[in-house]
C-alpha distance (Angstrom), angle and dihedral (degrees) to the residues before:
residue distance angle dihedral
X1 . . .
X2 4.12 . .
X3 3.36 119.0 .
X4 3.92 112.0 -120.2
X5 3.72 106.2 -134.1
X6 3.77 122.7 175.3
X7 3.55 146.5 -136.5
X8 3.57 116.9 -127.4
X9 4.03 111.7 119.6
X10 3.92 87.4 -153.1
X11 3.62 104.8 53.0
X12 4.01 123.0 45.2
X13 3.83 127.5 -153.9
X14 3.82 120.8 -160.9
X15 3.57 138.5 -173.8
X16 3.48 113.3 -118.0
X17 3.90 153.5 -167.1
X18 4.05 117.6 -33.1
X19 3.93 96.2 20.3
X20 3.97 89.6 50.2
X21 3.57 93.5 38.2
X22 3.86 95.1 54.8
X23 3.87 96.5 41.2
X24 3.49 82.3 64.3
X25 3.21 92.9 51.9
X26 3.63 94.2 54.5
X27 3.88 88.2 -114.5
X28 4.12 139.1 122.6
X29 3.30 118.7 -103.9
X30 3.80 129.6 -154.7
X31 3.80 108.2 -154.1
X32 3.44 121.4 37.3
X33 4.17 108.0 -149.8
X34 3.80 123.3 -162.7
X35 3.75 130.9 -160.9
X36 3.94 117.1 -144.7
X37 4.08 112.8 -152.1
X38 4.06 112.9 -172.8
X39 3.65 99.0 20.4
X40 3.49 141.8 119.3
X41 4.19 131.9 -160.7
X42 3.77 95.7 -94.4
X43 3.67 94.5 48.1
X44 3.76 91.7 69.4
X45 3.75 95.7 27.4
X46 4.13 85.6 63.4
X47 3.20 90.4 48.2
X48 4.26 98.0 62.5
X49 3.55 95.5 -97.2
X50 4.00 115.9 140.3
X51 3.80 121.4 -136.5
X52 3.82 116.1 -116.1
X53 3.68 104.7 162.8
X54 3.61 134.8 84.4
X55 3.85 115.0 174.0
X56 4.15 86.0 32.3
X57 3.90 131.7 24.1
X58 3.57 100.8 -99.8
X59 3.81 119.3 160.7
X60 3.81 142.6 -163.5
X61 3.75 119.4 -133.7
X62 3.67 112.4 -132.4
X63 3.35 102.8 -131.5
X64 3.78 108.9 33.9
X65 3.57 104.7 27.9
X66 3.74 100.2 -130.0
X67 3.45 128.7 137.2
X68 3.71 129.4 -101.3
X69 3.87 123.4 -170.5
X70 3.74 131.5 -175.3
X71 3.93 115.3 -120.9
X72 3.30 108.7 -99.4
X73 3.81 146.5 174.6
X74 4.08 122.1 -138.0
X75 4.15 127.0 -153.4
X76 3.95 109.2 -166.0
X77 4.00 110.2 -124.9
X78 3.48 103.9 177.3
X79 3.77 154.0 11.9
X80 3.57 99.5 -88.4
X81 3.61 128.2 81.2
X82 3.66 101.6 -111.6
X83 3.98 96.1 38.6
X84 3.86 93.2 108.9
X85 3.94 129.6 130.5
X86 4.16 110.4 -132.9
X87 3.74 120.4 -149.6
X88 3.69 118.4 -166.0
X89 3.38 132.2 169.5
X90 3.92 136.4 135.1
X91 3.95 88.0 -98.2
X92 4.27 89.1 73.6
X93 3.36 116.3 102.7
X94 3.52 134.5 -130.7
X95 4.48 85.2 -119.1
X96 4.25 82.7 47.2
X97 3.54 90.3 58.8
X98 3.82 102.8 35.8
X99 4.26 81.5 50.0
X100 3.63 96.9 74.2
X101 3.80 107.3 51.4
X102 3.34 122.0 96.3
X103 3.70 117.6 -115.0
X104 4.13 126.3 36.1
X105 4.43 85.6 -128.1
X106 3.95 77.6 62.4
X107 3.27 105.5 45.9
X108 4.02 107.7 62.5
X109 3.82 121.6 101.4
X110 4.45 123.3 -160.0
X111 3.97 107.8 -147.2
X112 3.71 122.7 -143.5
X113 3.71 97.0 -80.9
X114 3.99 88.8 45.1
X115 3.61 105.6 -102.2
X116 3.86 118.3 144.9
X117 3.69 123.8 -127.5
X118 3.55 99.4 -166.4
X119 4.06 103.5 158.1
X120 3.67 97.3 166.7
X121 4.28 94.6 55.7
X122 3.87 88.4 -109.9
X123 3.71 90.4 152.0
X124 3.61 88.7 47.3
X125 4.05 87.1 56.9
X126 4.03 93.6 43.7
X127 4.18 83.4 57.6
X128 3.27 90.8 45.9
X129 3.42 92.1 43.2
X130 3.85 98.0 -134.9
X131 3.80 133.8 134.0
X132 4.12 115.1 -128.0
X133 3.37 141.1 173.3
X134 3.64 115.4 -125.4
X135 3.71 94.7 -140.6
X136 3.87 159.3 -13.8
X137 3.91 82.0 -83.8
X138 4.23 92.4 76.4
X139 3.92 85.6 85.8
X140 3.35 98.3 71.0
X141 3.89 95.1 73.8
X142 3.33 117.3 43.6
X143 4.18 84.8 -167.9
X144 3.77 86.3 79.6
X145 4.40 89.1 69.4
X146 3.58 78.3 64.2
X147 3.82 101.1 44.7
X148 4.43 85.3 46.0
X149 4.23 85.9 50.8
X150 3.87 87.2 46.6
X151 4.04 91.0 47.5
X152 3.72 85.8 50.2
X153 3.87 92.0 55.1
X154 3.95 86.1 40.6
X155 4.06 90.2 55.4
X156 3.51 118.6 5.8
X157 3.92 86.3 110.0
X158 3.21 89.0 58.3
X159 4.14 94.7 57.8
X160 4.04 101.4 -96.2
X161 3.72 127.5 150.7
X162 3.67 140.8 -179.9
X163 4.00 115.9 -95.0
X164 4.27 103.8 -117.6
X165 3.46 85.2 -123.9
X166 3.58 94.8 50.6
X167 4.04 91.0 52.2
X168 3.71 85.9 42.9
X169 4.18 86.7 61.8
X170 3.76 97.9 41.7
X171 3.68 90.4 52.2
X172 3.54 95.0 48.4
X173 3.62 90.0 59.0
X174 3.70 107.0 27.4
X175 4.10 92.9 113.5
X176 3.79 82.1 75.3
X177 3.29 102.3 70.6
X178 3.84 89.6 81.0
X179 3.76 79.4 77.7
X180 3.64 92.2 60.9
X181 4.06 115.8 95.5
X182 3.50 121.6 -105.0
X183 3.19 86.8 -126.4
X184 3.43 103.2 60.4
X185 3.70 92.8 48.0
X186 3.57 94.3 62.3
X187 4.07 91.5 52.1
X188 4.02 92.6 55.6
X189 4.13 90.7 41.3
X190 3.67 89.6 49.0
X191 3.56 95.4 43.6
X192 3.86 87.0 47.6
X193 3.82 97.0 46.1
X194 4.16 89.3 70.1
X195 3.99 98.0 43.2
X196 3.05 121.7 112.6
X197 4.14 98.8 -91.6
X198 3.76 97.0 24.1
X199 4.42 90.7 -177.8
X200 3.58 89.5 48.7
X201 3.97 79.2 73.8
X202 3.76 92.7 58.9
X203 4.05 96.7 34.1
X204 3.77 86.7 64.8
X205 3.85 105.6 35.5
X206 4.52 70.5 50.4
X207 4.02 89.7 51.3
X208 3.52 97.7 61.7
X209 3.75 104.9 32.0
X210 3.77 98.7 -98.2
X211 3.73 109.1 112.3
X212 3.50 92.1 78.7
X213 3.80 99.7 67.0
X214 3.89 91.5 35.7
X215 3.89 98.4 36.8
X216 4.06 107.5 7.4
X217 3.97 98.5 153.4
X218 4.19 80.7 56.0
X219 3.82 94.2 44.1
X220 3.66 91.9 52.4
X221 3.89 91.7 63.5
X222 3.99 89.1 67.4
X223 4.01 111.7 97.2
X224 3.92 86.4 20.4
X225 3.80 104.9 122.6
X226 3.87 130.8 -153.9
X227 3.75 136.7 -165.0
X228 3.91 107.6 -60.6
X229 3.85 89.6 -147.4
X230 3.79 90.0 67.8
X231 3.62 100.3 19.4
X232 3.79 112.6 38.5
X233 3.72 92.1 175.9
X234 4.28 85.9 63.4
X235 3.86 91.7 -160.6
X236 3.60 122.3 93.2
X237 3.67 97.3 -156.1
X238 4.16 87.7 58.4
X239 3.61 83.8 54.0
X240 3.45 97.4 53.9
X241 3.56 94.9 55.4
X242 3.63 84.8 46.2
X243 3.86 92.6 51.2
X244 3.71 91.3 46.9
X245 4.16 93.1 55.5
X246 3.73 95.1 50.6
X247 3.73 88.2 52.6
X248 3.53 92.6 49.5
X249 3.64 90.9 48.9
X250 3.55 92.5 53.3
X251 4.30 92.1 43.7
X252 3.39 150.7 -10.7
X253 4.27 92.9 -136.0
X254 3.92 100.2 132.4
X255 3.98 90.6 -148.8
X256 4.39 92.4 63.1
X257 3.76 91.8 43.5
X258 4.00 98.6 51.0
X259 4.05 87.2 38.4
X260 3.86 86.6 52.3
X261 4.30 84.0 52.0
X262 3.32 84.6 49.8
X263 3.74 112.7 36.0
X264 3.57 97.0 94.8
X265 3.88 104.1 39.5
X266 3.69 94.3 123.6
X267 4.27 91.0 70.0
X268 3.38 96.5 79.9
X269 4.32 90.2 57.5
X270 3.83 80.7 67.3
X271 3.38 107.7 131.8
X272 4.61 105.3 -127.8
X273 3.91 90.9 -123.7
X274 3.92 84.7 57.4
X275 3.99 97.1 47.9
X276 3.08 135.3 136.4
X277 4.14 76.5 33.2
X278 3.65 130.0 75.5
X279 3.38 114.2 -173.8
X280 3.89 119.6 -175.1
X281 4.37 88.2 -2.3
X282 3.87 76.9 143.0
X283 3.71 98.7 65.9
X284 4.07 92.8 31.6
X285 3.94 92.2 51.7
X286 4.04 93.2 59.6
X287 3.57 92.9 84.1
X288 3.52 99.2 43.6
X289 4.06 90.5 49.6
X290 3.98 85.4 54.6
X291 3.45 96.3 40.2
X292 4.10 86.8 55.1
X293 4.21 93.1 40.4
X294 4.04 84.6 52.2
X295 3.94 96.0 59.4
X296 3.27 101.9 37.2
X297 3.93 89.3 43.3
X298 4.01 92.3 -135.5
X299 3.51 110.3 -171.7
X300 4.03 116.3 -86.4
X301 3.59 90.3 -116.3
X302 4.33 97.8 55.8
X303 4.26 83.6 37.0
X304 4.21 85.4 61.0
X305 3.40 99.5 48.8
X306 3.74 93.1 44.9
X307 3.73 94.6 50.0
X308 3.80 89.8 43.4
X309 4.03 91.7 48.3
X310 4.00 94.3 42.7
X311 3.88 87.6 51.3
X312 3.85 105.1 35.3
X313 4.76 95.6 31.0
X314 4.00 86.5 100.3
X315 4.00 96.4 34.4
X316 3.71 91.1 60.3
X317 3.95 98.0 37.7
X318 4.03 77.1 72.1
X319 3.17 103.4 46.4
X320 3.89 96.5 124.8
X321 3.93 83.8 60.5
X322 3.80 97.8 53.5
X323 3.47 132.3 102.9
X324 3.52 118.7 -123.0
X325 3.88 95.4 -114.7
X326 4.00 90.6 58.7
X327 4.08 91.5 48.5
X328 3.98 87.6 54.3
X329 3.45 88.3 48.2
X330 3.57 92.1 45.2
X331 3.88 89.7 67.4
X332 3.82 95.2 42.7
X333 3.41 81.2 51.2
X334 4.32 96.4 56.4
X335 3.91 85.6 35.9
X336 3.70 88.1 -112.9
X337 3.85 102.8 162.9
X338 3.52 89.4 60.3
X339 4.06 104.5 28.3
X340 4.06 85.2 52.5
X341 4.02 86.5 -177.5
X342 3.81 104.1 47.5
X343 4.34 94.6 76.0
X344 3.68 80.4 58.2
X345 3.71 97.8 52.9
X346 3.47 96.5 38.6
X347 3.44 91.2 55.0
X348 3.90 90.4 47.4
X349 3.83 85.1 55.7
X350 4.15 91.1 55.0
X351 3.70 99.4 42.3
X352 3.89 79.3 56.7
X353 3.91 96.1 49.8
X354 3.51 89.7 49.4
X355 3.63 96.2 50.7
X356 4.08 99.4 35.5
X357 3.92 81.8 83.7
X358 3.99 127.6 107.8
X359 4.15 105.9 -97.9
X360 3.75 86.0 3.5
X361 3.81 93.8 89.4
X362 4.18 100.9 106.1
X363 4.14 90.3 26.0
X364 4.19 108.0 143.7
X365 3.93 108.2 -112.3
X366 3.81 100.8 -157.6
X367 4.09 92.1 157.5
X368 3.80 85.0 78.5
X369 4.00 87.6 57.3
X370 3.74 92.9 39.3
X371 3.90 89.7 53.8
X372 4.24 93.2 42.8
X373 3.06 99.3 56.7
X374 4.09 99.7 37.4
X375 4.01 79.0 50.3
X376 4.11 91.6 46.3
X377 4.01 90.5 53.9
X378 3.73 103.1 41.8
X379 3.93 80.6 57.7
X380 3.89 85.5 77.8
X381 3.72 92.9 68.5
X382 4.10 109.0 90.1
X383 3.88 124.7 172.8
X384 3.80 82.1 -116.1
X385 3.64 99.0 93.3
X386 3.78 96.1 47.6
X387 3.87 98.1 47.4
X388 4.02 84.1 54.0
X389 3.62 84.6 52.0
X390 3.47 87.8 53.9
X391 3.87 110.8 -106.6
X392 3.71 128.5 138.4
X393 3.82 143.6 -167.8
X394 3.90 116.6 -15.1
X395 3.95 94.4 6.4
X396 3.76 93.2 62.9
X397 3.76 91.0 57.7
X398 3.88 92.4 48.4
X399 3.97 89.8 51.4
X400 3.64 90.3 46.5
X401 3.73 91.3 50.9
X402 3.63 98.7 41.0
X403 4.11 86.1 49.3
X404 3.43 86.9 57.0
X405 3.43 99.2 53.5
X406 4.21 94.0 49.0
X407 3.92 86.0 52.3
X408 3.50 101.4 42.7
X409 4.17 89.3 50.4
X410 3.75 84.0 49.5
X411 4.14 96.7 58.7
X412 3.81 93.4 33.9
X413 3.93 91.5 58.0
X414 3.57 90.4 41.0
X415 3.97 100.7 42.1
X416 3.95 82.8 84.2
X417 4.14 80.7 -152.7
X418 3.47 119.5 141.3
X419 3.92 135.3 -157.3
């Protein structure tokens, strides 16, 4: 799309931060931000533009949509991440604004004629492929540990890492993220769970010694070892991260890649004289999965998937052992006949467990095949048939069930699949 510059000699209007960052980059961007220099409220306001900010003058042109801000300077006031003063005024310069964002790949600005003003060496960075702070001033909101984990997620694929001195800041004030809303935690972990390298997000809030007041039931699952046999990489906070790229590879659905963070919470309850063992982590890890979906306040929908995958991971890894009873339960058990999409996910979630494993990467997951298709035939069976037959209440239910089970046998021994 153009950009729409303008031609008042007085005020200035400059592309800024993400859009600048990814052209660059050589990517799309969705939102195109503008900086105003020289400007004050009304002089946008009279020219059709709508107001969309409240703690800062940010406006919405009225034909394009984007978003214009003032300049502007910030002082931090208090301990939480929004407690900041904002000074506008036409006197703040296009450097004065640029100074107070976080990281140098974010703070460049293209002019009109498409010049860069880039006075932190943020293009420098993006060739270099490194993420920096631009200045002292990143301490003051511990939010931005977050936004550098998120950018990691965003472009570790594409070769970035962390400036030392940049970890060196984030660890210095990671005990401040307990100041950060729950809230707000759960938008950049969401967000991160569907880029492009959703562990790289954990891996760095890991790095420098952060996880554990953003994530800590996740951070507890590093230095936990499993069975080599079955797990070559031993640690179960490596196979997390594994987990959580061969979801990602297989979709971008927010609610598979946090249950495949999740799915294995219950390891680190083990008790040492049990290790590398975990027998019935499954069952214990429910309540630490709820615990986690109540304080972040994840979405019901993500929280039942998680729950069902942390209970059900190890259930369906057998599901060439089970009788046909226990796989009809099984999807009572998810809610499956009336969630029609959660067997799906679930399943998503397990093929990903099974493959997040050293050597394992390529393995054939035919339980999710087995289970699809004994799911897709015990569809067939509908309460229908046994009310014309003349049963009520309860009854119907047990006929459904145990109709369920005789068809479901049926396609499992005649699938001729094997595990």
């Amino acid at each position: 799309m153009p950009f729409l510059w303008h031609k008042e000699v007085r005020m200035e209007i400059f592309l800024v931060g993400g859009a600048v960052r990814d052209q660059l980059l050589g990517l799309k961007s969705k939102d195109m931000d503008w900086v105003v220099v020289g400007a004050k409220p009304d002089d946008l306001i009279s020219k059709g533009y709508k107001v969309a900010g409240a703690a800062f003058p940010v406006f919405i042109h009225p034909e394009t949509g984007d978003e214009y801000a003032l300049a502007r300077k910030e002082r931090k006031t208090g301990l939480k991440h929004n407690d900041f003063e904002t000074f506008f005024d036409p006197s703040v310069t296009l450097e004065d604004d640029l100074s107070r964002r976080d990281l140098t790949i974010n703070a460049i600005a293209m002019s009109k004629d498409g010049k860069l003003i880039d006075p932190y060496g943020g293009a420098k960075d993006l060739k270099n492929r490194l993420i920096r702070h631009v200045s002292g001033a990143f301490s003051e909101d511990p939010l931005r540990i977050l936004r550098v984990a998120r950018f990691m997620a965003r472009f570790h694929h594409l070769g970035f890492k962390v400036d030392a001195s940049t970890m060196d800041l984030m660890r210095g004030i990671g005990k401040e993220l307990v100041h950060i809303s729950e809230e707000r935690i759960w938008k950049e972990l969401s967000r991160a769970l569907t880029e492009k390298t959703p562990s790289a997000f954990i891996s760095t809030l890991k790095d420098c010694d952060c996880l554990k007041y953003v994530l800590p039931e996740v951070d507890a699952l590093f230095g936990v070892p499993q069975p080599e046999k079955h797990h070559p990489e031993i640690d179960t906070g490596i196979h997390t991260l594994m987990v959580m790229e061969q979801a990602r590879k297989l979709t971008n659905d927010v609610d598979i890649i946090f249950s495949a963070m999740t799915h294995d919470l219950g390891k680190a309850l083990t008790k040492k004289e049990m290790l590398p063992a975990h027998h019935n982590h499954d069952e214990d890890g429910v309540p630490v999965v709820e615990m986690l979906c109540k304080r972040l306040k994840v979405p019901s929908n993500t929280k039942k998937l998680a729950v069902a995958a942390c209970k059900n991971h190890t259930t369906v890894h057998r599901a060439f052992e089970l009788r046909p009873g226990t796989i009809v339960k099984l999807f009572n058990q998810i809610d499956a006949y009336r969630d029609r999409g959660i067997l799906d996910k679930l399943l998503t979630v397990c093929e990903s467990d099974a493959k997040g494993r050293a050597g394992f990467e390529n393995i054939k997951y035919n339980q999710s095949e087995l289970l699809k298709n004994a799911f897709k035939a015990s569809l067939g069976v509908t309460a229908k048939e046994f009310v014309e037959k003349g049963y009520s209440g309860e009854k119907i239910r047990e006929q459904i069930n145990a109709k369920r089970i005789k068809v479901v046998k049926h396609e499992i021994y005649s699938s001729g699949l094997e595990p």
